[in-house]
C-alpha positions, 0 to 999 in steps of 0.5 A: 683099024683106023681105016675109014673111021671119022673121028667125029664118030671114034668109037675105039675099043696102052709104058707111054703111052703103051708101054710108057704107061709102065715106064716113066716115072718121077724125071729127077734122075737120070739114066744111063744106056747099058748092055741088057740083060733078059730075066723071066718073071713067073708065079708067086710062090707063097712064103715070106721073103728075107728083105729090109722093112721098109714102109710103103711110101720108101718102096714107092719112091725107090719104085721112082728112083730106078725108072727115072729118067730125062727123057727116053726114045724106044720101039715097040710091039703090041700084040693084042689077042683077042679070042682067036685073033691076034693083032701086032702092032709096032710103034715108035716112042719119045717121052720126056719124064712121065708128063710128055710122050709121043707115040706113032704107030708104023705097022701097015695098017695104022701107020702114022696114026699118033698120040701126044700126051702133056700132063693129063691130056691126050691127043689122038691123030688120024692120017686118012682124015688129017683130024686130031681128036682131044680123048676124054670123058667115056673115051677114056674107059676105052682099051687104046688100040684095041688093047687091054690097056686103056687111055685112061691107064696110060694117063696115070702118071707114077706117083702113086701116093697122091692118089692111095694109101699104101700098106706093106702087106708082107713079102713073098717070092716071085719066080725066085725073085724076093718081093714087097707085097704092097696094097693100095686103097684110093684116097681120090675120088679121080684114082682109076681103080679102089684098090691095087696090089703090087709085087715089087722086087726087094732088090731091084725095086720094079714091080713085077707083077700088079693087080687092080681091084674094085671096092669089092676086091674082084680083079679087074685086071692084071699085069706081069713083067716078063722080062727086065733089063739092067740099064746102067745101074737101073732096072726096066721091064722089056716086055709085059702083059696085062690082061683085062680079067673081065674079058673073056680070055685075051691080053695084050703083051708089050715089047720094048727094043732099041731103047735110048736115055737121055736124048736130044729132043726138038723143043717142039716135040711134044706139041699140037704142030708135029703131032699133025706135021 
């Protein structure tokens, strides 16, 4: 979509980014590359669910303690459906705890068109122009790649507790699955939704399904891990699908593969230099 486009006029429609967005975490701790092994999520079932009391902020850092890691290197398919038309796009990806990640895309029709995230910054760098462009402002609201996902989601780090309060709604079953239910109101006027809603899995402690809401509590948008694996001893979501509800059908579905923990990295890796090499 990027063929002809001058940056000085981008107007473009996601753990990481991309899939980053749902995978990094705090990088206190480490982990370990395992065999996978695939698990399907479905719907909720309604009904409580026999887990420990936990408070919201014990589930939100055992959320952190499973996804941490020092630093990741994985590939990636986005298919984007839009009405009758579906986009794939592949993409390779490093990141380096949730603060740095590097994203370049080697399908065809985007190939070498990247992005560099550092902290609350985004770069996106256009080949046919040799330009990079810094996204802010409106930009930000935009869906990344013509996804479901925008920059704005996949600048949101994962602590969670700096930007809402969270209350333990309950527990409830999820396609077998024994989950927290746990509700989110923003505190920071900079939080990118009022409120959140998430179902974490009681034993595993990914979320498995989340919902973002306006101040009114319509949906906004939804997303669904369809697959997890175990790496180690920790638990990540493969694939996923988050679909913008104010759309008129669609959605965006994410893959991960060949993912690899705790690599080597050049010290410039997540720089301004190699992001235009």
């Amino acid at each position: 979509m990027f063929r002809g486009l001058k940056p000085k006029n981008l107007t473009i429609s996601l753990f990481f980014l991309v899939l980053v967005l749902f995978f990094t975490a705090s990088p206190v701790l480490k982990a370990q590359t395992a065999q996978g092994q695939a698990a399907q999520a479905g719907q909720t079932q309604t009904g409580q669910a026999a887990l420990p009391a936990l408070s919201g902020a014990e589930i939100l850092k055992k959320i952190d303690a499973n996804a941490s890691f020092g630093t990741l290197s994985y590939r990636g398919i986005m298919e984007i459906q839009q009405q009758k038309k579906t986009m794939v796009k592949e993409f390779t990806a490093l990141a380096e705890g949730d603060t740095k990640a590097f994203v370049e895309f080697i399908n065809p029709e985007d190939r070498g068109t990247r992005y560099l995230k550092i902290d609350k910054d985004l770069w996106m760098y256009f080949p046919e122009e040799q330009e990079t462009i810094k996204i802010s402002g409106h930009l930000l609201k935009e869906g990344m790649m013509g996804s479901d996902v925008s920059y704005e989601d996949a600048l949101e780090s994962g602590n969670l507790l700096t930007k809402y309060s969270v209350t333990v709604a309950g527990t409830e079953t999820l396609d077998g699955r024994p989950c927290y239910v746990l509700e989110l109101s923003a505190t920071a006027k900079n939080a990118p939704y009022d409120k959140q809603k998430l179902w974490v899995d009681g034993e595993r402690f990914i979320v498995l399904k989340s919902q973002m809401l306006s101040k009114s509590g319509k949906l906004i948008k939804e997303s669904k891990s369809l697959k997890v694996a175990q790496y180690g001893k920790r638990w990540f979501a493969t694939e996923l699908r988050m679909e913008d509800k104010l759309k008129n059908g669609g959605g965006t579905t994410f893959k991960m593969m060949d993912l690899q923990f705790d690599i080597s990295l050049p010290q410039d890796q997540f720089s301004l230099r190699r992001l235009s090499r």
